[in-house]
Structures are given as C-alpha cells and as structure tokens.
C-alpha positions in Angstrom: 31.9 94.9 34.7 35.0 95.7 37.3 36.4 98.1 33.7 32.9 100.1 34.1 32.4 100.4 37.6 36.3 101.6 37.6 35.8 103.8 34.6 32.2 105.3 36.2 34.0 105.7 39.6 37.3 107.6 38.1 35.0 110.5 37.4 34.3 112.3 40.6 37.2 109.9 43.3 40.4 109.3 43.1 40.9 105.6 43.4 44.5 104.4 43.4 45.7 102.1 41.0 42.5 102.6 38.9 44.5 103.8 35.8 45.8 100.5 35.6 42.4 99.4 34.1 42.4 101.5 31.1 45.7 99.8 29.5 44.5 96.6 27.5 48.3 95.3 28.4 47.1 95.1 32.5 43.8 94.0 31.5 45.3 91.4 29.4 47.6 89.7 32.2 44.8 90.1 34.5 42.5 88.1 32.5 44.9 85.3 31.7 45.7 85.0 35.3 42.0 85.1 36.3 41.0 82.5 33.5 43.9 80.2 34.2 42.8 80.2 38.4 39.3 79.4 37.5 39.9 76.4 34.6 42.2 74.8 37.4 40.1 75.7 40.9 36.8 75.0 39.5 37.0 72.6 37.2 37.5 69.7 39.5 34.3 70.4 41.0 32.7 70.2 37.6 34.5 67.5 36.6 32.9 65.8 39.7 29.4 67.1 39.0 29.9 65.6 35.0 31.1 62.5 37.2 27.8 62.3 39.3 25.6 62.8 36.1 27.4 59.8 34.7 28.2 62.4 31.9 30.7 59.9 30.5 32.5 59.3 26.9 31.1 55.9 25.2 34.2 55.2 23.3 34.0 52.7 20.1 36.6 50.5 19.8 38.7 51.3 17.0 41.4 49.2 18.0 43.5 51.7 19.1 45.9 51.5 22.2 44.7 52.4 25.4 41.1 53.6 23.5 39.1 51.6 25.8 40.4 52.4 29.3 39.2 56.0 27.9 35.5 54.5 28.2 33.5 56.8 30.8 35.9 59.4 31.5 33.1 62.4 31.7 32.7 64.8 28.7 31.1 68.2 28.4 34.4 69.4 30.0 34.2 72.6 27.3 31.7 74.1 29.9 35.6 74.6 32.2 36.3 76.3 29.1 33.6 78.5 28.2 33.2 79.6 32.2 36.9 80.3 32.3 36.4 82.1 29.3 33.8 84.3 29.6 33.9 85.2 33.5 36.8 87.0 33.2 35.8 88.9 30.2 32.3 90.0 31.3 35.0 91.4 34.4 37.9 92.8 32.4 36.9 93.9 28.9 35.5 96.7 28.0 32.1 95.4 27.3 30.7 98.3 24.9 33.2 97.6 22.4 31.6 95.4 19.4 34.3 93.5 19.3 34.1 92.4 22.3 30.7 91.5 22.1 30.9 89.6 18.5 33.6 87.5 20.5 31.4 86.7 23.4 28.2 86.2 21.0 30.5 83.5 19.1 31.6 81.5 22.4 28.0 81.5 24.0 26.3 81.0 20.3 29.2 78.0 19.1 29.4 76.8 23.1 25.3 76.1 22.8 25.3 74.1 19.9 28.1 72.2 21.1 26.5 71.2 24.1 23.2 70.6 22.5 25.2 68.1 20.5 27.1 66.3 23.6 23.6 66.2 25.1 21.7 64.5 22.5 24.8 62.0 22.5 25.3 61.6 26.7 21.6 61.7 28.0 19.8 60.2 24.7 22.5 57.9 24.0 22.5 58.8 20.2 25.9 58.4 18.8 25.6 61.1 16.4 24.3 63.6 18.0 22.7 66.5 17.1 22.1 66.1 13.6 24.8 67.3 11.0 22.3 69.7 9.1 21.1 71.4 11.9 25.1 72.0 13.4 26.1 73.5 10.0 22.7 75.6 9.5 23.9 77.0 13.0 27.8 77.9 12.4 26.1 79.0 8.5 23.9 81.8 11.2 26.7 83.1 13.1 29.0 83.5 9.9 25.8 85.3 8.5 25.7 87.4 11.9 29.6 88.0 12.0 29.9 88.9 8.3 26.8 91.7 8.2 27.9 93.2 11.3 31.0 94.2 10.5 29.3 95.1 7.2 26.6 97.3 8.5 28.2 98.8 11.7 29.8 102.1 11.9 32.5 101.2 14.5 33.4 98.6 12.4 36.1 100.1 10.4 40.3 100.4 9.1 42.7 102.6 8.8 45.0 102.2 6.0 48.4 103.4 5.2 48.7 106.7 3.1 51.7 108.8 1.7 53.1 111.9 2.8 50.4 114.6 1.4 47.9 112.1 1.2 44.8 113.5 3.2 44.5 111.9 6.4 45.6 112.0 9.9 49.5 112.5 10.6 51.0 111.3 14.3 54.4 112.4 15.4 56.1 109.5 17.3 59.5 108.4 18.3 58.5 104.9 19.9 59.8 103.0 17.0 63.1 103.0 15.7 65.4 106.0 16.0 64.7 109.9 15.8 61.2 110.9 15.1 58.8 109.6 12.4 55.6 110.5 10.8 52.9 108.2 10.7 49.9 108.9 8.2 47.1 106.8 7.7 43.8 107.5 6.2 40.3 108.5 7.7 38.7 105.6 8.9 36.3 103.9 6.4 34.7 101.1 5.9 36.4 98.4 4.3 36.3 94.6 2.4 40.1 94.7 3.3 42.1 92.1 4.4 46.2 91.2 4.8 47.8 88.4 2.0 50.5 86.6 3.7 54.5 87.4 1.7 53.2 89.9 -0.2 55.0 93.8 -0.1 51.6 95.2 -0.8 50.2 92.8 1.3 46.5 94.0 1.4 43.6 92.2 -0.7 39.9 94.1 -1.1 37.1 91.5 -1.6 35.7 94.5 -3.1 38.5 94.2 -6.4 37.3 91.0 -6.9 33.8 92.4 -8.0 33.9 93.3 -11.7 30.8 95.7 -11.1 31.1 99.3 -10.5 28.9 102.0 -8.2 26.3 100.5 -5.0 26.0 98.1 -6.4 29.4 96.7 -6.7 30.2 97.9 -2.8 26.9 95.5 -1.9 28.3 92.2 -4.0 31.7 93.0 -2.3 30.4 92.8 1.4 28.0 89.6 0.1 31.2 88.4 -0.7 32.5 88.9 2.7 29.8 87.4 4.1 29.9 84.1 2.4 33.7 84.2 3.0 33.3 84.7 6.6 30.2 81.6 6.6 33.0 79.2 5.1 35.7 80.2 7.4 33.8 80.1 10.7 32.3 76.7 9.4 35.6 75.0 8.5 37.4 76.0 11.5 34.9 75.0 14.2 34.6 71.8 12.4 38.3 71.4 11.7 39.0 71.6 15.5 36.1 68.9 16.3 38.0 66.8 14.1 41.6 67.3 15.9 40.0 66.6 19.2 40.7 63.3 19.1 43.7 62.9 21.1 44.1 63.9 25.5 45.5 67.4 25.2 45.8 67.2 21.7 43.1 70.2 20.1 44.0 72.4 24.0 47.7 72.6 23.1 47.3 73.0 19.8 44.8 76.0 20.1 46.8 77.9 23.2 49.3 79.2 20.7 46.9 80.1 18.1 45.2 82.3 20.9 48.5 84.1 21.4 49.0 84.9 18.0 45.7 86.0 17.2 46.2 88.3 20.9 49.4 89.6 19.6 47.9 90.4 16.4 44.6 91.9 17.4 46.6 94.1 19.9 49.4 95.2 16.8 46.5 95.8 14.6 44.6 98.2 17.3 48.0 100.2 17.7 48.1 103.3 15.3 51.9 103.0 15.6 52.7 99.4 15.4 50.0 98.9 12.6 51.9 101.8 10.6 55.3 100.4 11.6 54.5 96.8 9.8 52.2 97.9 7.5 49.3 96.5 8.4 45.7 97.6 8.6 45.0 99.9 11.3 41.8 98.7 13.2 40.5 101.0 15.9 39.3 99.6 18.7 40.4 96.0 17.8 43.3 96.2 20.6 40.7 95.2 23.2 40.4 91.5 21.5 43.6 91.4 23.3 42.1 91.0 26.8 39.9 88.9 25.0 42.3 86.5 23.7 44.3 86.5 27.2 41.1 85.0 28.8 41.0 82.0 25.9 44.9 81.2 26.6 44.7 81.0 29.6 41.0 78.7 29.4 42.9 76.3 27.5 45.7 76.1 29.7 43.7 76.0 32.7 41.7 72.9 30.9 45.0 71.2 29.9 45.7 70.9 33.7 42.7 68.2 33.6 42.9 67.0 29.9 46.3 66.3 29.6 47.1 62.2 29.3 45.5 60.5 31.2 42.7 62.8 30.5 40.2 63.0 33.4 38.1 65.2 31.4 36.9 65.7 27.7 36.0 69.0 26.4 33.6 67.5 23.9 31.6 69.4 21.1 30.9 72.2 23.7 34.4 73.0 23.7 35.7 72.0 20.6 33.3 73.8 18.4 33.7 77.2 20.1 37.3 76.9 20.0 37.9 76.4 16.5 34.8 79.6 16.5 36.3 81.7 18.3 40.0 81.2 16.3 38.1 82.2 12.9 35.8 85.1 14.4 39.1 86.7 15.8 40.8 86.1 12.6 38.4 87.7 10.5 37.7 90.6 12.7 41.6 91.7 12.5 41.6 91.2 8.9 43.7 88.2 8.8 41.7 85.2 8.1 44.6 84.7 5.1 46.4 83.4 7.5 44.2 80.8 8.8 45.7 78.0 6.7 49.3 78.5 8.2 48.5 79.4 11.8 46.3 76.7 11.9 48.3 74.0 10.2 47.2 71.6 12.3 44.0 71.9 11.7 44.4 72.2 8.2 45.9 69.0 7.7 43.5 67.3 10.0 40.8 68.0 8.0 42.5 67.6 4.5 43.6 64.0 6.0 40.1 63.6 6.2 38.1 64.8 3.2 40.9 62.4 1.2 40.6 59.4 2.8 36.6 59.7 2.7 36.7 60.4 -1.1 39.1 58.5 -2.3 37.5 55.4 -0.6 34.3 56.9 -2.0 35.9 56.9 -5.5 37.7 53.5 -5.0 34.4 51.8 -3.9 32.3 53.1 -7.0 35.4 52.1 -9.4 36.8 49.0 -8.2 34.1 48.1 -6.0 36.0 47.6 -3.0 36.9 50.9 -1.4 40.5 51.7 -0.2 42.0 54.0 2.1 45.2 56.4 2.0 45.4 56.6 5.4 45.6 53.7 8.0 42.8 55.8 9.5 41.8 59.2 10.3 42.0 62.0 11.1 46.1 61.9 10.9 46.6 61.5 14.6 44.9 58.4 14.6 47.1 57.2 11.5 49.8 57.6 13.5 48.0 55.5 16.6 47.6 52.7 14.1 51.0 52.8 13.3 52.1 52.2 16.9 53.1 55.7 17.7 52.7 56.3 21.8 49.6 58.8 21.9 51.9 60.9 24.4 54.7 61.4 21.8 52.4 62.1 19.2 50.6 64.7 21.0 53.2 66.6 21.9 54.6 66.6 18.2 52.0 67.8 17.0 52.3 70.8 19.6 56.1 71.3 18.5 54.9 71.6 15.3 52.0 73.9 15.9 55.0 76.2 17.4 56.4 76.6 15.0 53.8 77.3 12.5 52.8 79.6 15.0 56.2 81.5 15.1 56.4 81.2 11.1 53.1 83.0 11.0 54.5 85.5 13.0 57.2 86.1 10.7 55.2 86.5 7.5 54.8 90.2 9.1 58.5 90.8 7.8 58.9 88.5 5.1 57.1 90.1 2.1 
C-alpha cells in the first residue's frame, strides 16, 4: 500500500527519499525489520488473548521428558506469524505483481485451514481435528490454483540463456566480473522449465517428459506441472506439521530456508545475475524478495516466544502455511528440485515417519506383532526417547539445517 501511494505520489511531487521504495533490496530490509517488530511487540498481547480463551495445548503423554509441563501452554500462536507476515507485505510489496499475490493467497488460503484445524481441536476438544480428507482436499486446491496460474497467466514467464546470434535480447554490462560482457537471453515465453541440482545444463522441461508432439503435448506438459506442483505443496505443508514437534524446532528450521528461497527469488529476477549463474531468468520474480524478508523475519520474531520454554505454539495455523509458503516460493522460481536438500529436515522427518508406520504395518500383518525402526517418531522424538535434552537436539537440528542451507547454495557452482 505505502509502495503505491509512494509510486502514485512520485508522479506530479518531489518527495525525498521516495526512490528508495522502488529497490526490492530497501524494501526487503524494511519488511524484515517491520515483521521482526510486530512478531515480538504484538505477540505478547496475543499470546495473552490465546491465554484468556484458554486456547491451550492438551498434550498426551508420550513419556517424554518435560512433555507434560508443556500441558496448556496456548496454541494458535501461527496467527503472530501470519499477522507479522502479511502486514508488512500488504505495506511494502508491490501488490500488482502475481507473484506477490500467489504468495499472499497461499498464507491466507494454508493459514485458514490451519486454524480451522486448531479450532476443531481447542474449542470442540476433538483430538484430531479437522478431518485428514478435507486438509489434503484443501492443500490438493491450492496446488491446483498455484499450478494453472502460472500455466494460464501471461506475466507468468522465463527467460532462458541463448548464444551469441541467437535471437533475443542482448545487455551490455560490466557489474560482474572484469571488462565488459554481453548478456543474451531469449524472448520471454512461457515455460514447463525448471533448474536440476549438479547438472552443467542444469535445466529440466516437464514438457520433454511428454512423448506427444503439437497442443496437445504443450497441454499434458503443464497437466504435468500441475500435479507436480499439487504433490509438492501437499508434502511440504505436511512435512513441516510433522517437524513441529519440538519448542523452536520447525521456526529455526524454516528462517534459513526463507533466506534461501529470498536470495534465490531475488538472483532469479536479476537479468544479470540470472545470466551470470546460469539460471532461468524470471521477470518480475525479484519482488518475492520482499516477500521472503517479511517470512524471516515472522519466524524470528515468533522464535522470541517459542523458543524453550515455549510460551507459545504456532500450531497447524502456522505450521501448515509455513511449510506452504516454502513449496509455493520454490516452485514459482523454478527450483522446487531443490526442495529435498534445502529442506533436509523436513525430508527426513517425514521419511522417519512413512517407515516406521509401514514397516510396523508390514510387521503386524507378517508376524502379527508389529515392530518399530524407530524408538518413536517423527526423528526428533527418537532422539527424546533416547535421553537426548530437547534444547541440544533442537539446536542440532538447526546447525544441520545450516548447513544444508549453505550446500544448497552452492549447488549454483557445482555442476
């Protein structure tokens, strides 16, 4: 809102300082900074409010240390997030640009089912919650929404890399390594494209994967899309449920992936840098930037109140919108390839627990008497039941999410 009324205002005044507003790098500190004031000024006030609700956690007691002096500290905190979130954004970004406004449908569209599941669970005292059909019909929806529109809308497109003499567009720059280069890249198009991890000619088209030729081929290749982008948002949001499991655990883990996914979205919305590394050149993805700024600094404005001892959960209304927004940003940069080693944590969360499920599952129908790999899971808790301290485990597991988030970073060189 604060970008428009700037940008309206810079057309007939002179307003100092109002230049500022149209470089995504300003933008982006400002909407960290803004996000990061208003997870830690405000959220004690609605961490009081969940508190007078009696919006508390009913925790079951798995035997794990310290589980039960958990019991009633309040939940729903992912409202902190999603307000800290989305104010800034609706302030900062540029709100006409589709990006933009895929990423803001995704956090209001995960953020509501989320909370319709903590609901169901706080107020009607239903374990479950809301019931699993319904959640995966509804992250099935937006991966059906995300996939099409990028499908079917013209600003929606990439730029790829061409060779000298190639037609295309050709910008002379010296901002990158010495003398003066040439950058050429193609006419913008749209594209099934996406970027393999390692590889020299590191692009993938969905579209090659389609063994049909003419409309008809170009159709089955964005279908394609579209299912891959329904099993990516579904896996993530669910995969980051599951890791919230231990205080600060699934907010530390998912800063860094933010500023990944920021770096990357603003590399990829660069002519130069996207030509310098050989990446797909997506116009107007830079401003996901700003974007991921605001979900930094969310989580690390939450982490003030859900680090150990937590005196606040984020709950499905945070959890699932996290792990949403992750995959949405992912796939609109073209590099939901990526997903598995960025989010490593996740990954293995979730592999930890489709194998203990199904191989008690298999155990039970063969033996009778079903066994487990795991002393329990999701990992984290494996580890619990081993006697780690929750506090060293946690902040392993961020060390190791580091890392996998500098190594991800690298795979833009090593090829």
């Amino acid at each position: 809102m604060i970008y428009h009324i700037v940008d309206y205002l810079k057309g007939f005044m002179d307003i100092p300082g109002a230049g500022m507003f149209s470089y995504i790098s300003f933008r982006s500190a400002a909407a960290i900074i803004l996000s990061l004031l208003i997870g830690i000024v405000f959220g004690k006030t609605i961490i009081r409010l969940l508190q007078r609700k009696q919006i508390g956690e009913d925790i079951r007691d798995l035997g794990l240390e310290g589980q039960l002096s958990k019991k009633g500290t309040p939940t729903m905190g992912g409202l902190i997030i999603l307000g800290s979130i989305l104010i800034p954004v609706l302030l900062i970004a540029d709100l006409s640009n589709i990006y933009t406004q895929l990423m803001i449908a995704t956090t209001v569209w995960l953020g509501l089912i989320g909370f319709a599941d903590d609901y169901i669970k706080v107020f009607q005292s239903k374990k479950d919650g809301l019931n699993g059909r319904i959640k995966i019909l509804g992250q099935v929806m937006l991966g059906i929404i995300i996939g099409t529109t990028m499908w079917v809308n013209p600003n929606i497109v990439v730029r790829e890399k061409v060779d000298q003499g190639v037609p295309g567009e050709m910008i002379e720059t010296s901002d990158i390594g010495s003398g003066r280069r040439s950058v050429y890249m193609s006419a913008p198009e749209k594209s099934t494209t996406t970027t393999i991890p390692f590889l020299k000619n590191s692009e993938l088209d969905y579209r090659d994967l389609i063994p049909v030729e003419g409309k008809l081929g170009d159709t089955l290749g964005w279908l394609l899309y579209v299912f891959i982008a329904i099993v990516i948002i579904t896996a993530v949001s669910n995969s980051a449920n599951l890791t919230d499991g231990l205080d600060g655990l699934a907010t530390g883990v998912s800063a860094p992936i933010g500023v990944v996914l920021a770096l990357l979205a603003y590399l990829s919305g660069n002519i130069i840098y996207a030509e310098y590394l050989d990446i797909p050149h997506i116009p107007g993805s830079g401003e996901l930037t700003v974007f991921g700024a605001a979900f930094v600094g969310a989580l690390i404005g939450f982490l003030w109140y859900n680090g150990y001892p937590a005196q606040v959960f984020m709950g499905d209304t945070g959890s699932l919108a996290i792990g949403g927004i992750i995959a949405t940003m992912a796939l609109l940069i073209r590099k939901e390839l990526l997903i598995p080693i960025l989010c490593g944590i996740y990954f293995i969360e979730s592999v930890s627990v489709i194998v203990q499920v199904g191989w008690f599952k298999y155990t039970k129908r063969r033996y009778g008497e079903g066994r487990r790999v795991l002393l329990m899971s999701p990992l984290h808790h494996h580890y619990q039941k081993k006697g780690c301290n929750e506090v060293k485990i946690v902040i392993r597991f961020w060390i190791i999410q580091l890392l996998l988030a500098a190594f991800t970073l690298m795979t833009l060189k090593i090829r």
